[in-house]
N, C-alpha and C positions, 0 to 999 in steps of 0.2 A: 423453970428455964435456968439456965448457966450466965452464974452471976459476969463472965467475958462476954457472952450474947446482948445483955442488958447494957454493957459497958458500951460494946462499938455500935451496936443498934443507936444508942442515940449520941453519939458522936454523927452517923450517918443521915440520922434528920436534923442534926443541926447544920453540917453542911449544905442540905439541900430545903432550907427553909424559906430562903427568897428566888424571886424568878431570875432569871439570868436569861444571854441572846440567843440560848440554843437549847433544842428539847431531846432527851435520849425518847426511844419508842421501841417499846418492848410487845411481842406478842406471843402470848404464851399458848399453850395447845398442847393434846394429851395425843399419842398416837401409838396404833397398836407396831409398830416399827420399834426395835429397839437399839437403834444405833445410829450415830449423823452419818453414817456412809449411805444408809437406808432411808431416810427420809431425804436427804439431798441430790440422790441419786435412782429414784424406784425403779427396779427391776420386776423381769417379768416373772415370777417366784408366786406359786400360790393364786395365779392368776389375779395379782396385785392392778394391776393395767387395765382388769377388763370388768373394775364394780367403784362404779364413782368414787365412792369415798374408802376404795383400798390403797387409792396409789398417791393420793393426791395428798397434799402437805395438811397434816390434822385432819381439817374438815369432819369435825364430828366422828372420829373413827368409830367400827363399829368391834369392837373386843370379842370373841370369840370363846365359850370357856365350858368343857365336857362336865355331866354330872359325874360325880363318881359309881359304877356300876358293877358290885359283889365282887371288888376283885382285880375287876377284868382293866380297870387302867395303868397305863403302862407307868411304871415305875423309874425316878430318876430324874436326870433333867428332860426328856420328851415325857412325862407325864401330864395326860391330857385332860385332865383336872385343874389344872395350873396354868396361867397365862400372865401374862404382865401387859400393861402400860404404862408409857415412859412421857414423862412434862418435859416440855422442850422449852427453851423461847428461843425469837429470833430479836434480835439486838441493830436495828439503824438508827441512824439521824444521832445526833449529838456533837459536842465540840472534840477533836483530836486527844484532848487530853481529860477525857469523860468517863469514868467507869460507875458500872453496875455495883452498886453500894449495900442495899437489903432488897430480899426477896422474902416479901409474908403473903403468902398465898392460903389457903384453905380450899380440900377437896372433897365434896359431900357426893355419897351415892347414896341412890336410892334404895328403899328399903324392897325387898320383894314385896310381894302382895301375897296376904294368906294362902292361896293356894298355889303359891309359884316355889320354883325351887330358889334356895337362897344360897348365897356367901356362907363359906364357912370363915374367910378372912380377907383381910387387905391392908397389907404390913407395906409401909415406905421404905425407902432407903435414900436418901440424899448424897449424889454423887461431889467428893471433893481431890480430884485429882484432875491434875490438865488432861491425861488420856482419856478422863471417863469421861470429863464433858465437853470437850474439843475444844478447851482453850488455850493459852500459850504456858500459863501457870497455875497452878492450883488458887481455884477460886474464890476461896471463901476463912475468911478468919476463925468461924464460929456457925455450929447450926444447932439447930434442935425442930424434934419433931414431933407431933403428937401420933397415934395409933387407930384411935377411935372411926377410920374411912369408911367400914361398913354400914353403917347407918345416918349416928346426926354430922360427919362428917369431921375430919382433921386436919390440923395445920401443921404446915413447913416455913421455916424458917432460916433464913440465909443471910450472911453480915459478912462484909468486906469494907475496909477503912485503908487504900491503898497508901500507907505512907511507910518508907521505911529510916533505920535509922543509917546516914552515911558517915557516919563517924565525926559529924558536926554537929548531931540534932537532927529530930525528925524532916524528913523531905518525901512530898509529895511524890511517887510513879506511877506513870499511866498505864504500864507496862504489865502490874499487877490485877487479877482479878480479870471479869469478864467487859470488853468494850467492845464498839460496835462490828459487827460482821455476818456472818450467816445463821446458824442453827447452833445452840446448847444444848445439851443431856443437863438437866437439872435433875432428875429422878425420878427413879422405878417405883410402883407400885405392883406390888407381887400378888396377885389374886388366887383364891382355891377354893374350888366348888365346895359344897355338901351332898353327901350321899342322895341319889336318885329313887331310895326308898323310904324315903320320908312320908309316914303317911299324911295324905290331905295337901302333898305339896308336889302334882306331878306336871304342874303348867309351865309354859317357859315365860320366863320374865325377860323383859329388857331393860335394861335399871339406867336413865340417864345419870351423869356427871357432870356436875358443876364446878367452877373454877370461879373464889372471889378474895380478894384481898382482906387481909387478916389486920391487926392491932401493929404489925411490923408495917407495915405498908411499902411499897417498891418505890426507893429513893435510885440517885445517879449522885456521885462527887464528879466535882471539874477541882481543874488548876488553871487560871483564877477560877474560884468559886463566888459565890455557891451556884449549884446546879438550877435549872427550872424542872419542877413537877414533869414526871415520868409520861411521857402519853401511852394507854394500857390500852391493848388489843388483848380479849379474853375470847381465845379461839379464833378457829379460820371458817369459813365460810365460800363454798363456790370455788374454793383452792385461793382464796384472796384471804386479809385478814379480817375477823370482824366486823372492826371500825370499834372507834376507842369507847368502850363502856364508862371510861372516867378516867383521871388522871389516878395515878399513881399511891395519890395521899389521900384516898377517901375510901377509909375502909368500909366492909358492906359490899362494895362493888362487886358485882356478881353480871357473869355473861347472862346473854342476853336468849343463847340456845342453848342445848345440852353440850358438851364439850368430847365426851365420849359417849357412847351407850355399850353397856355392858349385856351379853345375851347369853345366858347359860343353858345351851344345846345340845340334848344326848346325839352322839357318833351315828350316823346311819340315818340322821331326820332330811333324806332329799328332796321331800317333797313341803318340808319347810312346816309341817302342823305343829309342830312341838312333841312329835312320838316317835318312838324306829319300833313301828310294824309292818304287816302284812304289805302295803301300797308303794311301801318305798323299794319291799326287796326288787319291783321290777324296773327300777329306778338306778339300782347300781352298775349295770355295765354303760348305761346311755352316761352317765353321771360321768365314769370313770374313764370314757370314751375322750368326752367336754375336757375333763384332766391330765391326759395325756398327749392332746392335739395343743392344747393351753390358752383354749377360751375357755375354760371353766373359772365363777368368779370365784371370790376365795372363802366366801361363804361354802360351795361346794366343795372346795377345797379340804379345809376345815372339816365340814360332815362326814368325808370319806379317809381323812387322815386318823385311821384308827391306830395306827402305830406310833403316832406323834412326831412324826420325823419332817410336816413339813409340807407332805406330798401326796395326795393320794394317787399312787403305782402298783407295781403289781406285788408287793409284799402284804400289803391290805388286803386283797383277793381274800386273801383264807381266814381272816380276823372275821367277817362278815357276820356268818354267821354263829360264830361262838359269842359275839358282842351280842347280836340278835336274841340267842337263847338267853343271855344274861340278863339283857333289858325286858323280854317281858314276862323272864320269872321274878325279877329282882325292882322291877322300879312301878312307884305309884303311877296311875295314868291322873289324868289330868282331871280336877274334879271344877 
């Protein structure tokens, strides 16, 4: 870690070491939506509206994410091998002049299971620009991050020490960093399948995610300080938020359900078994029917979006079956 992270990290627990009259409450959540226009506002896209946990704030989203299949996935940014999920928080309660200080989180997913198909990766990126995560200035003094998401799981880290200098010596603004309001973009995690010809791994997995606080642990600074202990919602739940797993300063804390679940689903599986053969092709117009009128959830969605655009419409029609012949010359079935 960056000998500046180490510096305002604990300048940020030292302001917020004693309790004080008021509690910042943070509630962090993973959600397959990549943008606060999208999570503050769900549209009807993908039939988001019409699968509990597509439209609704976190609530365990469910990630969506194609094997790779001889080829045949589309190339670019619609490539359907690739997915992301985005960690938000939402930021109330606290005093006027209270800002979000450190963000140490840690996010573990699970490992496939011997015969499922696995992660080829899941690379972070921590957003530090007022545009990217919908605040009024850029966020954060200092980050760093670890890599390791696919298995025993990696941390993020985030520090802001709002003070700046006004030409008299340091002075305290509240104005800096993130305080209390609606939704943050704190950071993408960029997912990509592995090849669907793996032998001995042709099952679908559903890999939960966890969300717990790390050795950084989630502080708040005020002006008068010091702040009191963070109250931590890890996840939503019912489209409400958790309920506070722990405060802020106890690392270990870890939610309490899966935060996302991650499912890696070859294109064409409409009848949901984990395969695209023979029982689904009668499945494709009734499916593509559901998606065009736009009750389909977005799970079907998802399965009929063979061009990665989004949608399944009438440009998918002819992908059908060349995806079809690709999947059961090319992919393990499921052992």
């Amino acid at each position: 870690m960056r000998k500046t992270l180490c510096a305002v990290a604990g300048l940020a627990v030292a302001f917020s070491a004693s309790i004080a009259s008021a509690q910042m409450t943070n509630s962090y959540f993973l959600d397959a939506r990549d943008s606060i226009g999208a999570i503050d506002t769900p549209v009807n896209l993908s039939g988001y509206l019409n699968e509990p946990n597509g439209g609704g704030r976190g609530d365990g989203q469910t990630i969506y994410i194609a094997p790779k299949v001889a080829g045949l996935e589309v190339q670019g940014a619609n490539n359907t091998s690739t997915a992301t999920m985005t960690l938000y928080v939402d930021v109330a309660s606290g005093d006027a002049n209270e800002v979000l200080a450190a963000v140490g989180l840690d996010m573990a997913i699970d490992a496939s299971a011997a015969n499922e198909r696995e992660l080829l990766s899941a690379g972070v990126t921590i957003h530090n620009t007022a545009a990217a995560v919908g605040s009024a200035n850029d966020p954060w003094n200092d980050t760093a991050e670890s890599t390791a998401f696919t298995t025993t799981g990696g941390g993020i880290k985030m520090v802001r020490v709002p003070v700046e200098d006004n030409g008299g010596g340091p002075m305290f603004n509240s104005a800096l960093g993130i305080t209390a309001g609606n939704g943050y973009r704190l950071a993408t995690v960029a997912l990509e399948a592995d090849t669907c010809g793996t032998a001995g791994r042709g099952c679908q997995p559903s890999l939960d995610v966890f969300l717990s606080v790390n050795n950084l642990l989630v502080t708040a600074v005020s002006d008068p300080g010091p702040s009191a202990a963070v109250i931590l919602n890890l996840g939503y739940t019912g489209g409400a938020p958790e309920g506070a797993t722990a405060n802020g300063s106890t690392q270990g804390a870890t939610s309490a359900t899966a935060d996302a679940v991650i499912v890696i689903k070859p294109k064409g599986d409409f009848n949901n078994d984990g395969a695209f053969n023979g029982p689904d092709l009668g499945l494709v117009l009734p499916t593509f029917n559901q998606a065009t009128a736009g009750t389909a959830n977005r799970r079907q969605v998802f399965t009929g979006d063979y061009n990665g655009d989004g949608f399944f419409n009438g440009p998918d029609l002819g992908l059908v079956l060349p995806y079809f012949n690709g999947v059961t010359a090319n992919c393990a079935v499921c052992m």
